[in-house]
C-alpha distance (Angstrom), angle and dihedral (degrees) to the residues before:
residue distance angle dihedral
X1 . . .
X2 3.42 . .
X3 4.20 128.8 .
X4 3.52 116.2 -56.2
X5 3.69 115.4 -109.6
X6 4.01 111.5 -130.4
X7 3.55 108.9 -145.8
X8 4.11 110.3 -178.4
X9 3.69 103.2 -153.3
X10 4.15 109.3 -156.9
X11 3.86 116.2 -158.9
X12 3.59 141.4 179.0
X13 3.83 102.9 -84.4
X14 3.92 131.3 -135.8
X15 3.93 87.6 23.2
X16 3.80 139.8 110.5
X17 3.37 101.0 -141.9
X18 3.94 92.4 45.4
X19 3.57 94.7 58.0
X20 3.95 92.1 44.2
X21 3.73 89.9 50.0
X22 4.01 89.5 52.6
X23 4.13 87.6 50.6
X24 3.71 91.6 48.4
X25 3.93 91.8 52.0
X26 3.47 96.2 42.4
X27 3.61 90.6 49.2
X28 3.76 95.0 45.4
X29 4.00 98.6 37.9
X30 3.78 84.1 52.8
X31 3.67 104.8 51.1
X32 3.65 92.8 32.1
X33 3.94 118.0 30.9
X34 4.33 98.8 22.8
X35 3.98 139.6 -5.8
X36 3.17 105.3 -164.8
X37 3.97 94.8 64.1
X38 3.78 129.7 143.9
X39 3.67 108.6 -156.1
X40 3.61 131.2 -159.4
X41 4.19 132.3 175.4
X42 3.17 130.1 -148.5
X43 3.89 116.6 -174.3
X44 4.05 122.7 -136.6
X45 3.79 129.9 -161.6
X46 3.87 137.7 -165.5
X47 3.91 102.3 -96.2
X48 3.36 123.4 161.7
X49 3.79 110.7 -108.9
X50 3.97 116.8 32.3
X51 3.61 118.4 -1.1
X52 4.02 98.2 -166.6
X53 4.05 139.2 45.8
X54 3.49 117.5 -158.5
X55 3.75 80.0 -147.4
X56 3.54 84.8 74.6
X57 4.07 97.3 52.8
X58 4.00 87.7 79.8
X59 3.87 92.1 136.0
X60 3.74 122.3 108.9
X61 3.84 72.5 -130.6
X62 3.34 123.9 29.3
X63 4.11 123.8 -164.4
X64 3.47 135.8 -178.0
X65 3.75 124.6 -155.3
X66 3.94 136.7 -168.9
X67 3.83 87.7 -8.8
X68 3.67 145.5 100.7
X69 3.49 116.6 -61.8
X70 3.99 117.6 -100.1
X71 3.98 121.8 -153.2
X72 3.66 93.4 -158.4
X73 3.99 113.8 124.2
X74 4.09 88.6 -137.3
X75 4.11 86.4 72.6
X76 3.12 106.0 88.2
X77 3.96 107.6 174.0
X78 3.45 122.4 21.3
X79 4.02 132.6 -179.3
X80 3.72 130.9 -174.8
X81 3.46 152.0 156.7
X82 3.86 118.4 -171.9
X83 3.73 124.8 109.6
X84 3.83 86.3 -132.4
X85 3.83 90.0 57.1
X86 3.90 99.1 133.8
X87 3.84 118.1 52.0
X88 4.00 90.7 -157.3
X89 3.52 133.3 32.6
X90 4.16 80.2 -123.8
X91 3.67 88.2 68.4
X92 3.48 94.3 45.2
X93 4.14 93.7 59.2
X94 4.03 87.2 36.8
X95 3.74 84.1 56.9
X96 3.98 98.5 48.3
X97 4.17 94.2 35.5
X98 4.20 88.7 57.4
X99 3.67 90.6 59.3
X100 3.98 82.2 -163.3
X101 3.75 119.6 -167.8
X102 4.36 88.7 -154.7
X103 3.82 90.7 44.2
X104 4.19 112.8 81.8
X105 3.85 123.8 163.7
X106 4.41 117.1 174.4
X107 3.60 118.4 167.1
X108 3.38 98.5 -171.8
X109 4.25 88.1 78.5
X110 3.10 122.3 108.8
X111 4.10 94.7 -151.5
X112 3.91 122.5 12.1
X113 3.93 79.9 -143.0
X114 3.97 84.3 75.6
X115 3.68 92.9 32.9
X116 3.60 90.0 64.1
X117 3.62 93.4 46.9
X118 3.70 91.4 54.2
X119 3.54 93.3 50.7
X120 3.73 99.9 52.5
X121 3.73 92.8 41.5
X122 4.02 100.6 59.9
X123 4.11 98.3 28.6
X124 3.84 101.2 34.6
X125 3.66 106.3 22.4
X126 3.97 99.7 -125.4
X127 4.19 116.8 152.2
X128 3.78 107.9 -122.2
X129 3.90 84.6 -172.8
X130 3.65 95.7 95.9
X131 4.06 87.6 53.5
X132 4.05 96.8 41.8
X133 3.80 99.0 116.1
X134 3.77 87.8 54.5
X135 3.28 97.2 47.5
X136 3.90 100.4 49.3
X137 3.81 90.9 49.7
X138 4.01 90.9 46.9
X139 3.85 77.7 61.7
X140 3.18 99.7 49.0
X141 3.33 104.7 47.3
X142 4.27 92.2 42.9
X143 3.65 91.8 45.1
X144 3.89 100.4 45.4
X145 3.70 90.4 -115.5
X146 3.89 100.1 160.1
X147 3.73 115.3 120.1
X148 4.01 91.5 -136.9
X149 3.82 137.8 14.8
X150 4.49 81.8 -121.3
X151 3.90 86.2 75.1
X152 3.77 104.6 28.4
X153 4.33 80.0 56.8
X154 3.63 113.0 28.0
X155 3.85 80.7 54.6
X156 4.72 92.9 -150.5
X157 4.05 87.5 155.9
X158 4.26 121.3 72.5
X159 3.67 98.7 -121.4
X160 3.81 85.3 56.6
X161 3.45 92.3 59.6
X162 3.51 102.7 35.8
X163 4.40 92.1 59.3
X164 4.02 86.3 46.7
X165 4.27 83.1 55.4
X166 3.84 87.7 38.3
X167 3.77 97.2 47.8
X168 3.96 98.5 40.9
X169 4.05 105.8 38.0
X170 3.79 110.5 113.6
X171 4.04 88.0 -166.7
X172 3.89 106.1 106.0
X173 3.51 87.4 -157.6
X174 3.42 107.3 57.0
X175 3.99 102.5 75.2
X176 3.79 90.4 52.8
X177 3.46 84.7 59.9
X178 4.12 95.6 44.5
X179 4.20 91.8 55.1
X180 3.52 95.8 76.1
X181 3.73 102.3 36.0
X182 3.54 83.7 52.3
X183 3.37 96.8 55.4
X184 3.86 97.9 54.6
X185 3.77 100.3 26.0
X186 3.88 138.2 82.9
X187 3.88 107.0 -124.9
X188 3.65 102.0 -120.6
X189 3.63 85.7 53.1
X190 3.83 86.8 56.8
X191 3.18 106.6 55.5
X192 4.35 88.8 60.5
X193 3.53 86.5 62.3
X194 3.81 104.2 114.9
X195 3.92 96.1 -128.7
X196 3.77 86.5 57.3
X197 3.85 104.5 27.8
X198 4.19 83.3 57.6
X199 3.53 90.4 62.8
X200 4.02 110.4 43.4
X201 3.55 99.5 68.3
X202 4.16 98.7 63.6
X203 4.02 98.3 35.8
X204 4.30 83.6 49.8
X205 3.95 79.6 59.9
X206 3.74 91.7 47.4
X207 3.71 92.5 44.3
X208 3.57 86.8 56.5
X209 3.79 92.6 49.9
X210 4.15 92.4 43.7
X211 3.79 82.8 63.3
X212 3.52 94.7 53.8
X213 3.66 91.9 48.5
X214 4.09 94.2 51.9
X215 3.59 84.5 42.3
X216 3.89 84.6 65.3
X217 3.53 107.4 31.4
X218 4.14 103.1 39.0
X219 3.66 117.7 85.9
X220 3.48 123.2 175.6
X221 4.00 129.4 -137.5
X222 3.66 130.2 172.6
X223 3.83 95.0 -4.9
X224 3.88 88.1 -53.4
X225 3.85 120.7 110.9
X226 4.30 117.1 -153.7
X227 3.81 132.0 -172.6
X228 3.37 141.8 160.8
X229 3.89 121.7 -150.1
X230 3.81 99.9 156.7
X231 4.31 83.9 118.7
X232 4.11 82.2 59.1
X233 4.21 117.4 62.4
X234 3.85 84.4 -130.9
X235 4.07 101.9 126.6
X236 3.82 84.5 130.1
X237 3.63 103.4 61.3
X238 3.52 127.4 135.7
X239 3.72 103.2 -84.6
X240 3.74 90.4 -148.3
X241 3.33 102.5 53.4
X242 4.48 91.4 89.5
X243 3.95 84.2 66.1
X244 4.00 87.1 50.4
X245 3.43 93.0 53.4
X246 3.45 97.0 36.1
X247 3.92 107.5 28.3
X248 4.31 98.1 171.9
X249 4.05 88.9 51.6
X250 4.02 111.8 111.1
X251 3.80 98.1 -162.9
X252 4.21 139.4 21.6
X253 3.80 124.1 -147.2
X254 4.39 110.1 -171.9
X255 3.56 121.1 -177.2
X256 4.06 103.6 -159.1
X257 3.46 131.1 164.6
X258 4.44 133.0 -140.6
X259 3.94 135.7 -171.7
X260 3.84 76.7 -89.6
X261 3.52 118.5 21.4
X262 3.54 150.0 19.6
X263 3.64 119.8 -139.0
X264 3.10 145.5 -163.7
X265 3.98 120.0 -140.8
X266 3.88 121.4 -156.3
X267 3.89 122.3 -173.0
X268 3.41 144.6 157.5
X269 4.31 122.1 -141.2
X270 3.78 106.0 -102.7
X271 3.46 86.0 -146.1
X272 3.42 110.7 50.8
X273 4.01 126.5 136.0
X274 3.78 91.6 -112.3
X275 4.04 140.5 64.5
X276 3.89 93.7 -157.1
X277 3.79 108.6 103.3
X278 3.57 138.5 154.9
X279 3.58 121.9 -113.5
X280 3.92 97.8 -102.1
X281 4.16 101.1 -175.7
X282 4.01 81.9 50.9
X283 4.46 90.9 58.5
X284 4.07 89.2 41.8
X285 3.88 90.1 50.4
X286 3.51 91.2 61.4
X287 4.21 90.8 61.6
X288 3.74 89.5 39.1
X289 3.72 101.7 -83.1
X290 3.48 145.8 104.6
X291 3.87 148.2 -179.9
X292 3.90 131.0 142.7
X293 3.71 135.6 -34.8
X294 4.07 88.5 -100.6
X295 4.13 97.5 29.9
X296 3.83 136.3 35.7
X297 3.95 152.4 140.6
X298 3.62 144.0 -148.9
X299 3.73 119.3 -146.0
X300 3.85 119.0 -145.0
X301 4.01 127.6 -170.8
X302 3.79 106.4 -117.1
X303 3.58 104.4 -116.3
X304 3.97 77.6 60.7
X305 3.63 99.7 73.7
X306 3.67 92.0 123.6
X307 3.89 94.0 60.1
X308 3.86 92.7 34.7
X309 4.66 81.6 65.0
X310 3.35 80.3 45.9
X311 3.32 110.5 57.6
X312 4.15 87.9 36.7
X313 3.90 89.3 58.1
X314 3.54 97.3 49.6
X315 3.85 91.6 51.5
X316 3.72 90.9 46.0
X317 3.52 95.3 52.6
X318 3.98 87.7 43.4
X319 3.66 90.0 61.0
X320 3.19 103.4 36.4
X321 4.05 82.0 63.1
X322 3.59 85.4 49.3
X323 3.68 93.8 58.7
X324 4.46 96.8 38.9
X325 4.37 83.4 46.5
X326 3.78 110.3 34.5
């Protein structure tokens, strides 16, 4: 056998469909590009300021998954998804003039999770069938495919419960340790596994307190729903849970606040009685965010707080214009 090929696999932290994207890749890149691979993940975040190290391309491959694309020549594969994909119009050419056959970007899916899949299965010949159920919920959850705000928030299914774990854990070394269960594991078999079992019972509690506290602090206006929960350490909460509470609204704006940021969440209810949106990744790209047309965010230093309620109560009063003059 001959050395083992390190390939550090970077994915969009604190998300469901970022951590199914990196078990899909590692799955595929293993069975169909090397064997003997040693994988390791690193997790990246919207920050303001840089969003990569090259200290952190130490792979003799290097791939980035459901995130912002990276120019440097040390990436090596790179998947994603979002309409806000390229931070500069620089990457954007760099992207088009490499012609890459490891570098894939399609905004019209839903999850990159499924993107992926796509991918390997008509250019490299890999069988997602194995990873289906992951997949579909990856989908699901990315696309806002629940039929009702009841199940997307009281959370009866595994997937459910394994995004809330995913999305709130402060332990940096527990989705490193997810990606490869999840990509040889069903999900309800998952969550008995001791390192995630542990941790279910005390963020369901805090769930059920987040809702409470957006219960309180949301108000809706115009079809548009605001809070602010930066006093509360609550970045993590369910993002549908405005739409529970609040099941006519059209859009969300959240003002929360992390160890190092505070952010600015803007969404639009999946299941609201109209298909006439605004373009939601377009509005955060103008403060230096991004996202999808129907989802996106805005991420603020923390000694910026002041701009951060800025920016949110401009772009709630924007759509709540949007929604009083279609």
């Amino acid at each position: 056998m001959g050395r083992l090929v390190k390939v550090r696999v970077l994915y969009h932290d604190k998300c469901f469909d970022g951590a199914c994207s990196a078990a899909v890749f590692s799955r595929f890149y293993q069975e169909r590009i090397h064997r003997d691979v040693e994988l390791a993940y690193t997790g990246l975040v919207h920050r303001a300021g840089a969003l990569f190290n090259e200290n952190q391309f130490d792979g003799d491959e290097n791939a980035v998954v459901d995130f912002k694309y990276c120019a440097s020549p040390k990436v090596t594969w790179w998947f994603d998804h979002h309409l806000s994909a390229f931070l500069t119009p620089a990457d954007a050419a760099h992207y088009e003039q490499q012609q890459s056959n490891t570098k894939f970007y399609d905004p019209d899916f839903r999850s990159c999770t499924k993107f992926i899949a796509h991918v390997a299965e008509r250019r490299f010949g890999f069988n997602a069938e194995p990873l289906k159920e992951v997949i579909e919920w990856a989908d699901i959850i990315d696309g806002a495919l629940y039929p009702d705000p009841k199940t997307a928030v009281e959370m009866r299914e595994p997937a459910p419960k394994l995004t809330m774990v995913i999305e709130a854990t402060q332990d940096p070394t527990f989705i490193p340790k997810l990606i490869p269960v999840l990509s040889q594991m069903p999900l309800a078999d998952i969550l008995n596994e001791s390192f995630v079992a542990e941790l279910i019972p005390p963020l369901l509690d805090r769930h059920k307190k987040s809702i409470e506290i957006l219960r309180q602090r949301s108000t809706e206006e115009s079809g548009t729903i605001y809070f602010d929960v930066t006093d509360y350490e609550l970045e993590g909460y369910n993002k549908f849970i405005p739409y529970y509470l609040h099941p006519n609204a059209i859009y969300s704006v959240g003002l929360s606040r992390s160890s190092f940021r505070t952010k600015v969440s803007v969404g639009s209810n999946p299941w609201a009685p109209t298909d006439r949106f605004v373009n939601l990744a377009k509005i955060c790209e103008r403060y230096g965010g991004g996202g999808h047309a129907r989802v996106g965010a805005i991420s603020f230093p923390v000694d910026r707080f002041d701009d951060a309620r800025e920016a949110a109560l401009e772009i709630v009063q924007e759509l709540r214009e949007s929604v009083s003059n279609p």
